[in-house]
N, C-alpha and C positions, 0 to 999 in steps of 0.2 A: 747546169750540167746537161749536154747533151745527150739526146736518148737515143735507142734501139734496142732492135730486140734481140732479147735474150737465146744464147742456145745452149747448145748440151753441154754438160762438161765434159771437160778435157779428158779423153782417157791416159794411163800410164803411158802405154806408145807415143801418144801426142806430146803428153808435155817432155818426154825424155827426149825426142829429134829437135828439139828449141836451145839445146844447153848444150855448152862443151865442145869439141869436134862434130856433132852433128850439125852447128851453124853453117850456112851458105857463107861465101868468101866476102860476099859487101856485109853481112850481120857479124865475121869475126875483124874483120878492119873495121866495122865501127866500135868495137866492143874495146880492140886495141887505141883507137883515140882514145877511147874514154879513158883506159887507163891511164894514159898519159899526161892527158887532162890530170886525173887524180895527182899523179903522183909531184907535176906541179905546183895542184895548189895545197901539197902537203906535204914540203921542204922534208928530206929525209935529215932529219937531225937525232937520229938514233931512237930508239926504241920501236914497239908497236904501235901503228897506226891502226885505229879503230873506226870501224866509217858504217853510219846507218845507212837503209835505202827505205824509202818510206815513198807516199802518192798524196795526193787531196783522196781519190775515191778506189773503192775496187776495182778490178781490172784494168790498170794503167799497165802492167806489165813490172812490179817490182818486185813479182819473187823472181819470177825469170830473168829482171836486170839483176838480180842480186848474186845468183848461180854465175850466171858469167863475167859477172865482172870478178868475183872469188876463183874461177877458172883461168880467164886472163892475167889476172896479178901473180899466178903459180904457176902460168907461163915463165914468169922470168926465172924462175927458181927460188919464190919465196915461199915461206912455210906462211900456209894460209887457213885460217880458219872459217866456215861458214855456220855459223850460229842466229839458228830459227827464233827470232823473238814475236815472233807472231803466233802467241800461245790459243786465238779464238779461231782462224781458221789456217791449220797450217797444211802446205802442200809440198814439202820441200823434200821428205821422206818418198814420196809419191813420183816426185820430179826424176829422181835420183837411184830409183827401184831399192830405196837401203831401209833397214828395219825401221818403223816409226817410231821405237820406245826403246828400252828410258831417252830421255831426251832432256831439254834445262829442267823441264818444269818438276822432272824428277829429281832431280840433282838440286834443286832448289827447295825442296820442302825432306830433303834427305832421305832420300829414298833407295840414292847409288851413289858412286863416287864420278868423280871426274874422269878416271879412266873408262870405268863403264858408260859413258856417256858420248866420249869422242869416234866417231865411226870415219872408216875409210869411205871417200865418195863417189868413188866405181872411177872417176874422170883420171886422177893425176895423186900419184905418189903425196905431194906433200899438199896438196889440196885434202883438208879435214870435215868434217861435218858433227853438228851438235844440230840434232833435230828438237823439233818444239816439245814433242813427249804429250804424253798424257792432257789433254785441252783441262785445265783447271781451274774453280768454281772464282780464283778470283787472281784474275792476270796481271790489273795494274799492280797490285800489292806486292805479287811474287816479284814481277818485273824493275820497282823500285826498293826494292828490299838491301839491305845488307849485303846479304848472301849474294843476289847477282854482282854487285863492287865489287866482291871477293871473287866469283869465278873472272868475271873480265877482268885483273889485274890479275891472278893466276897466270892466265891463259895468254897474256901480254906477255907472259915468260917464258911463254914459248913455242908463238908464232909472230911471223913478221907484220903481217897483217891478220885484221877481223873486221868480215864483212857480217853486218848483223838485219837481218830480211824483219823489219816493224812490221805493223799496222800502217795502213790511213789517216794520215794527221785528223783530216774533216770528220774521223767517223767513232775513233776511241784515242783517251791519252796517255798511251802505251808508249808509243813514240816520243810524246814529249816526256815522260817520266824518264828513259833511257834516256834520251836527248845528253843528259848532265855525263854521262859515261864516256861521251863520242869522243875524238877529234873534229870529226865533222858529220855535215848529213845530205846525200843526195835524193833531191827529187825526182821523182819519174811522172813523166806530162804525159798522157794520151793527147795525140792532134784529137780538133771536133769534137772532144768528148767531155773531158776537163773545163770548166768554166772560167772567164776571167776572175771573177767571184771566187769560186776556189779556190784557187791558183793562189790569189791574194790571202784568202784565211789562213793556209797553208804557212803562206810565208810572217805574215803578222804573229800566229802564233809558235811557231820556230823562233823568231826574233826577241819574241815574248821571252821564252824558254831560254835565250841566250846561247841558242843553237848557231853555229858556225854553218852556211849553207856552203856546202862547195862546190856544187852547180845543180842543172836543169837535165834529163835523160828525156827528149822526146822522143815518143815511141806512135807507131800507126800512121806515119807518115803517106801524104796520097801517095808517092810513089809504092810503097809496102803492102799498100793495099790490096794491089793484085797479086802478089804473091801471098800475101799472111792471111788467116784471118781473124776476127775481132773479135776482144774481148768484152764481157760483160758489167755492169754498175754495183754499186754498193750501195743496199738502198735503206734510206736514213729512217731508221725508227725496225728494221726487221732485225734484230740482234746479230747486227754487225756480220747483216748480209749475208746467209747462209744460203745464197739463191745459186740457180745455175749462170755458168758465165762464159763468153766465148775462150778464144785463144788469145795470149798474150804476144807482145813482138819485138824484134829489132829495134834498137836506138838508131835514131836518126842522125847522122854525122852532120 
């Protein structure tokens, strides 16, 4: 993995000009390839399409690819849902200036209902949000439980898409345990930072999992560099990196 150093975290201003119509014109045309990309390698033959966004490490940039890509797909005028499964460090509540709680993880140990759960996401009408809620003593368990089967097949009824923001393959198996839920699952690469090594765990144990990969999201591209700036690592053995971290970025077309 390559290093550097760490900086402050993101404040609320920061991460909310990265998402939405606050993108610069080359970060929402690339955000629309991707879509597209998607929407290819996921033949609309009716129903809901469910798609994770996951990394090898921290600050690749996937909660922020996750936000825009659930922003761009309700572009077209799909009802879309953006459902936090990153129950140990969630930031998407923050991203989005919208209340952090209840969230799945309440709605999964029955705490609230499904409607209490679903929040407007400041960005687009049919653009939804289900934030992570309350960080809970034990994620994978909630996260492959029953009950979440039950809300993602609900919630298949009645949105066109669900875009679902994991964990870090290389770092908890939060991701693979949801994995079984998907249609598919995109990676997001940091250039320079990400390792071939990584990269490859990542994909071996997706494969493992009998994860559908539907593509690669490189983000930090040397061109990006001078305008963005960088995000921070996830560092293996600090309980799943509670550290400061830079800024996330643009996918690379």
């Amino acid at each position: 993995m390559a290093k550097g150093k760490n900086r402050d975290l993101l404040t609320p201003e920061e991460s909310h000009r990265m998402i939405g119509d606050k993108l610069s014109f080359a970060a929402a045309e690339a955000y629309k390839l991707l879509r597209t990309n998607l929407n290819f390698s996921l033949p609309d033959e009716g129903g809901c399409k469910v798609i994770g966004v996951t990394s090898a490490l921290r600050g690749e940039g996937k909660s922020t690819t996750s936000v825009n890509i659930a922003y761009t797909m309700a572009q077209t005028g799909k009802r879309v849902l953006l459902l936090e499964a990153d129950l140990r460090l969630p930031t998407i509540a923050k991203r989005l200036k919208i209340e952090p709680k209840p969230g799945i993880s309440n709605l999964l140990v029955g705490q609230c209902t499904g409607n209490e759960v679903v929040q407007e996401s400041g960005l687009l009408r049919n653009l939804r949000v289900i934030t992570a809620g309350d960080v809970p003593p034990n994620p994978a368990e909630l996260l492959g439980s029953r009950q979440m089967e039950s809300v993602i097949r609900a919630m298949s009824g009645v949105f066109d898409v669900i875009i679902v923001d994991l964990p870090p393959v290389n770092i908890v198996s939060d991701a693979l345990i949801v994995s079984k839920m998907l249609n598919g699952m995109v990676v997001v690469v940091r250039q320079n930072y990400c390792s071939q090594g990584d990269l490859a765990e990542v994909v071996r144990q997706l494969e493992f999992a009998k994860s559908k990969i539907l593509g690669f999201v490189m983000t930090g591209s040397d061109i990006q560099q001078k305008s963005y700036k960088r995000y921070g690592s996830y560092r293996r053995g600090k309980a799943y990196g509670y550290e400061k971290r830079p800024k996330e970025e643009t996918p690379k077309k």
